[in-house]
C-alpha positions in Angstrom: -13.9 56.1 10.6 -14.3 59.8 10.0 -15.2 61.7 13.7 -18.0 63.7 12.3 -19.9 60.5 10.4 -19.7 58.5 13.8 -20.7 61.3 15.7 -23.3 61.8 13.9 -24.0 57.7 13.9 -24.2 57.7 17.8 -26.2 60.7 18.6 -29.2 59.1 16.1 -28.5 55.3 17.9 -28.5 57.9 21.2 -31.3 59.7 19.9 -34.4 56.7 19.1 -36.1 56.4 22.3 -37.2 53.2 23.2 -38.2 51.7 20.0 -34.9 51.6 18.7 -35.9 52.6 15.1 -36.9 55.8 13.6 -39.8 55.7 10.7 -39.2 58.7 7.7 -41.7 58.8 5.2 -40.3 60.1 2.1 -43.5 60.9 -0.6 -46.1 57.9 0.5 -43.3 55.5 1.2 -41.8 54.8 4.5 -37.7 54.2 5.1 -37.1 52.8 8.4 -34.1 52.8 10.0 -33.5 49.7 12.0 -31.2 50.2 15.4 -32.7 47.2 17.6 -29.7 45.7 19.9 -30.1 42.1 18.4 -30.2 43.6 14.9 -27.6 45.8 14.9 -25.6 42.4 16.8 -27.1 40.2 13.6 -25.7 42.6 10.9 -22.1 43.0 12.5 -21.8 39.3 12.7 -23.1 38.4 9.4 -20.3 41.0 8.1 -17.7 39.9 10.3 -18.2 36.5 8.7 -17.9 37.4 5.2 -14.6 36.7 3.9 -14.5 40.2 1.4 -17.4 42.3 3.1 -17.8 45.7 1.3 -19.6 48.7 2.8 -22.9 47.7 1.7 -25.1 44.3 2.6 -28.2 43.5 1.0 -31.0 41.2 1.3 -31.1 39.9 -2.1 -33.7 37.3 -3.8 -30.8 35.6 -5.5 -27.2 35.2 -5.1 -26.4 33.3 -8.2 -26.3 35.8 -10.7 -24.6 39.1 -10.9 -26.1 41.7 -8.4 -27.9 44.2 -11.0 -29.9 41.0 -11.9 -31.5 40.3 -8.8 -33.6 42.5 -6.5 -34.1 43.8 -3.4 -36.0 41.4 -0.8 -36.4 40.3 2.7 -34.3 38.8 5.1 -36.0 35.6 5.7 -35.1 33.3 3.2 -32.8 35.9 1.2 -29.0 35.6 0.1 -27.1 38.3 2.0 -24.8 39.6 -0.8 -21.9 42.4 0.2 -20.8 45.2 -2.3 -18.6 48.0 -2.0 -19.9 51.7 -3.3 -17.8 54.7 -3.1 -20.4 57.3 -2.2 -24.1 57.7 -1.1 -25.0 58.3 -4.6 -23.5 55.1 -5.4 -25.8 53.5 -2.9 -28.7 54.9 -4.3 -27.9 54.3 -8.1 -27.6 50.6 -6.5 -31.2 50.2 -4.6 -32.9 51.5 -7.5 -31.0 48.8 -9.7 -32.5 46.8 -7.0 -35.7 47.9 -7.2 -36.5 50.7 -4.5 -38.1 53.2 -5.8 -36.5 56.6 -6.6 -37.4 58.8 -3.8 -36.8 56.4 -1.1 -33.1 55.6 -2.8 -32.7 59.5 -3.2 -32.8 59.9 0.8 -30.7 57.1 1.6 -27.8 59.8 2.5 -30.3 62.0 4.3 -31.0 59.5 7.1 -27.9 57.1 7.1 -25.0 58.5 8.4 -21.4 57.5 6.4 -23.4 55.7 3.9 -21.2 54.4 1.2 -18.4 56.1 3.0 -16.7 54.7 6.2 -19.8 53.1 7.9 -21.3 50.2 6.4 -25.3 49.8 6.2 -27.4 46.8 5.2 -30.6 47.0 3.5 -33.6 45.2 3.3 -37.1 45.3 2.8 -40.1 44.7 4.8 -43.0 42.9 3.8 -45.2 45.5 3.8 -42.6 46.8 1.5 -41.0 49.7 3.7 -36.7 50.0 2.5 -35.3 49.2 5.9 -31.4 50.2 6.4 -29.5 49.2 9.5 -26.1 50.2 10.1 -22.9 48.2 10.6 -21.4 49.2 13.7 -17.7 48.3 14.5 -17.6 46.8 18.2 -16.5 49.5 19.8 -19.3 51.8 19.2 -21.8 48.9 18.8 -20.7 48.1 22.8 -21.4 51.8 23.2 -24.8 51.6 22.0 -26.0 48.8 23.2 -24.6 48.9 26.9 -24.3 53.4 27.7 
């Protein structure tokens, strides 16, 4: 993993108070970045148990048909599909195929260190409809995080 991207990782996990999330509301839309303990713990095992996980997880409504088919949902209930992107941009073009709107895709890389890069992220929405991203944290910076 590139230094700078999980330098920049741990000083927002270091960085959220005691909420363990941060809320960024991007025109009248709200992106909330998830970094709960027992999230960030769900997500790492949910990729550790996929047998091809890309850099990308996503709380999908369907996961029998191909990805630009289904949309965005979530996590209760939802298939958790994987994909691999090769850039922020590419993660962006790929919630909006998913149904997040534009501006919220569009700050994805503004708020989510190494997305689409070297740190995997996994996105979801709320039912209130806010685009919620958590990242995937190997174990050693996880351990980090969780226990300082």
């Amino acid at each position: 993993m590139d230094g700078s991207q999980q330098a920049n990782l741990m000083l927002l996990l270091e960085g959220v108070g005691a909420e363990n999330e941060q809320l960024h509301s991007v025109g009248d839309q709200i992106l909330r970045l998830n970094l709960k303990p027992d999230d960030l713990q769900l997500w790492q095992d949910t990729f550790a148990a996929m047998t091809e996980p890309g850099n990308v997880l996503l709380a999908c409504e369907s996961d029998a048909c191909p990805l630009d088919a289904t949309k965005l949902t979530w996590v209760v209930g939802a298939a958790i599909r994987s994909t691999a992107v090769r850039s922020a941009s590419d993660v962006g073009a790929l919630l909006k195929s998913l149904g997040v709107s534009d501006p919220i895709a569009d700050a994805i890389p503004d708020h989510c260190p190494g997305v689409g890069q070297e740190i995997a992220w996994a996105f979801y929405l709320e039912r209130h409809g806010w685009l919620t991203a958590c990242p995937i944290l190997p174990k050693t910076s996880r351990n980090k995080a969780v226990h300082p």
